[in-house]
N, C-alpha and C positions, 0 to 999 in steps of 0.2 A: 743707656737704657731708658731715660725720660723722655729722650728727645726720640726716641724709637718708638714710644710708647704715646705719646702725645701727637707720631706725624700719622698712627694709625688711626685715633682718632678725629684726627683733619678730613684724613681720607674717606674715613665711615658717616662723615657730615656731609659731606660733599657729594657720595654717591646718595645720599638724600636728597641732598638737593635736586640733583642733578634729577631723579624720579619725580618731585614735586613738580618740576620744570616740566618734564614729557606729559607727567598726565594732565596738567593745566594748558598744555596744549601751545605755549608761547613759542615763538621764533628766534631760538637761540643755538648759538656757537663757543664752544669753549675750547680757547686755545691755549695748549702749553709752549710753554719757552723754557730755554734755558740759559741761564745766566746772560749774557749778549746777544743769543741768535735772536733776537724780538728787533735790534734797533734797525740799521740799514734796510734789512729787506721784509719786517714788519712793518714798517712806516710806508714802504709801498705796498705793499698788500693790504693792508686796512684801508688807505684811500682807495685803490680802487674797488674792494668789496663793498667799502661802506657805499660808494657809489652805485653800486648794481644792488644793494642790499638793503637800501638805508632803516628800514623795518625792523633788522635783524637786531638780537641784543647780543654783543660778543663778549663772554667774561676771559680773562685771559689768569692763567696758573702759572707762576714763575715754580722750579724745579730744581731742588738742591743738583751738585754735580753726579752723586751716587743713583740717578733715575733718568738714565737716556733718553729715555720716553716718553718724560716728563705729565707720565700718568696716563699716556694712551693704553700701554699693555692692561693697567687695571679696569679701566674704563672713566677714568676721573675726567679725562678731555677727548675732544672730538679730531681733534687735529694736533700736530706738535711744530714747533719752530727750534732746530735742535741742531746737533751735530752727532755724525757717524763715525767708525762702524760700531754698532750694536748691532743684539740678537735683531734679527729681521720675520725670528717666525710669525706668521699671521700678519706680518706687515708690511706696507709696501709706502716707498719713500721715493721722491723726484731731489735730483741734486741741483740745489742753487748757487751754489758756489763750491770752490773746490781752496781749501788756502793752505798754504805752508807752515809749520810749524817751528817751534824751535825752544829753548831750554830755558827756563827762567834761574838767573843768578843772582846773590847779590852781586850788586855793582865792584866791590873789593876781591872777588872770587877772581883767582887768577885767570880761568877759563875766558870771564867776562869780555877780555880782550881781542879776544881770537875775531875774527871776522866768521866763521863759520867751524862747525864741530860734527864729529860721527856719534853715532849711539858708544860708541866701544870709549873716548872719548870721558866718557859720565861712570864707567865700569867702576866700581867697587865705591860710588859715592852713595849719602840716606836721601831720599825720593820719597817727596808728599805721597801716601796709597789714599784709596779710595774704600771705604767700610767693606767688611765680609758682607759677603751678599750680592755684591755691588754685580753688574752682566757683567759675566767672565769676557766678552768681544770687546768691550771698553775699557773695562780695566787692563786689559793686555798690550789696547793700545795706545793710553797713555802708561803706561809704563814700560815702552819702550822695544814693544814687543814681546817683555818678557812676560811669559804664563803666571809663575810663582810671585808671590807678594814680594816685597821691596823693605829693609829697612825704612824705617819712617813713622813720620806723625800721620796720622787718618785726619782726612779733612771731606767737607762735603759742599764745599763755597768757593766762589774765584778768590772771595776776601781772606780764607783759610788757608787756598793754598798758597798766597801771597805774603801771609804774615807766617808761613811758613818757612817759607825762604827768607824771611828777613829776620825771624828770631832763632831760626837754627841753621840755617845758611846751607838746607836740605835746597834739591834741584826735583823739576817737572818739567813737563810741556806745555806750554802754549799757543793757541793760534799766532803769527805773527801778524803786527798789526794793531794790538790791543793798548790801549795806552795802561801804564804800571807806573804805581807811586815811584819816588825821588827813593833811588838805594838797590831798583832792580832794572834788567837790562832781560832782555832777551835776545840770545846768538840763537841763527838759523840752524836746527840738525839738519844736514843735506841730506840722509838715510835712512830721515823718519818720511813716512805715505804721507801724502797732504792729511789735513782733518776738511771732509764733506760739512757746508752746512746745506741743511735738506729741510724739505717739508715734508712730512711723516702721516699715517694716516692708516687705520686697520681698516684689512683684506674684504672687506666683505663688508665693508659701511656705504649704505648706496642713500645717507642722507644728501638731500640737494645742496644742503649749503659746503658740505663737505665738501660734495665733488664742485659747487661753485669755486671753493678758494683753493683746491688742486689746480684747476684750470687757468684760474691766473696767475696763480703761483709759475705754471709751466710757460704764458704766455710773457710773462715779465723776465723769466729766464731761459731765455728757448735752448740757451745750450748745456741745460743741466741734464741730465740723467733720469729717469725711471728705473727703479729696481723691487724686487719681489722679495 
């Protein structure tokens, strides 16, 4: 409840801000992330925008795991650095990479072993969920597909759902890839959809700097995707 209560107030500053900023007329970009999608292919995208840009003032908003959008749908940021699928209404997203996933254990979990696992696999284990509220398209798919919530502990942080599996020995998914403290392992699910990292962006935002850092976004990744 506090923590509910205090992130709507971030939010209600921020779209402040965010007003104070347009009508003062400055050159500014505000980008969301989420939890990792900032490092790799933010550090190229900053160089080159900063390069074409260098005027511009970019604030960046990092984004618990419970908001795919990392505040585009509210309007709190201009752009997002995120991963998919989420709801897409009003929005439209270029796919930067595409990566495989897989289940986070601890290390002692007999699964741990396995070289590779199905969803069915994880069947009747407790799974980190993600708060009510949360976009039904994301929460379904880390949870494995399945619609209905999941026994488990609610978490809203890569750190939450890590110390999740490490003090209840509850299972998730993760990009694979990621590096994880000493106790967990992640086995590839061969049956889970890649997870999309994407550059995100609402439908009908025809600011310049927006559609600047869409454009390189697409020209650093030319074999990602456009979707609506």
């Amino acid at each position: 409840m506090l923590h509910d209560e205090a992130r709507r107030l971030l939010e209600q500053a921020e779209r402040a801000r965010a007003r104070v900023a347009a009508a003062v007329g400055g050159a500014t970009l505000t980008v969301g992330t989420l939890a990792d999608s900032v490092e790799e292919p933010g550090t190229r995208l900053s160089t080159a925008f900063r390069r074409r840009h260098p005027g511009v003032d970019v604030r960046v908003r990092e984004s618990d795991l419970d908001d795919p959008t990392t505040g585009l749908r509210a309007g709190l940021v201009d752009v997002a650095l995120t991963r998919a699928p989420f709801d897409t209404t009003g929005i439209e997203l270029h796919v930067l990479r595409s990566d495989p996933v897989g289940a986070v254990l601890r290390a002692d979990d007999p699964l741990a072993r396995r070289g590779a696992l199905h969803l069915h696999d994880l069947a009747g284990r407790r799974w980190f969920r993600f708060p009510d509220g949360t976009d039904p398209v994301w929460s379904t798919y880390w949870n494995g597909g399945q619609d209905a919530p999941r026994d488990g502990p609610v978490v809203r942080t890569a750190q939450e759902c890590q110390q999740a599996v490490l003090w209840n020995g509850t299972v998730g998914m993760v990009p694979l890839g990621h590096e994880l403290p000493d106790g967990l392992v992640a086995v590839p699910v061969v049956d889970q959809p890649p997870s999309h990292l994407v550059v995100a962006w609402r439908s009908h935002d025809t600011s310049p700097y927006t559609q600047s850092l869409i454009t390189i976004a697409a020209a650093l990744h030319p074999r990602g995707t456009s979707h609506q």
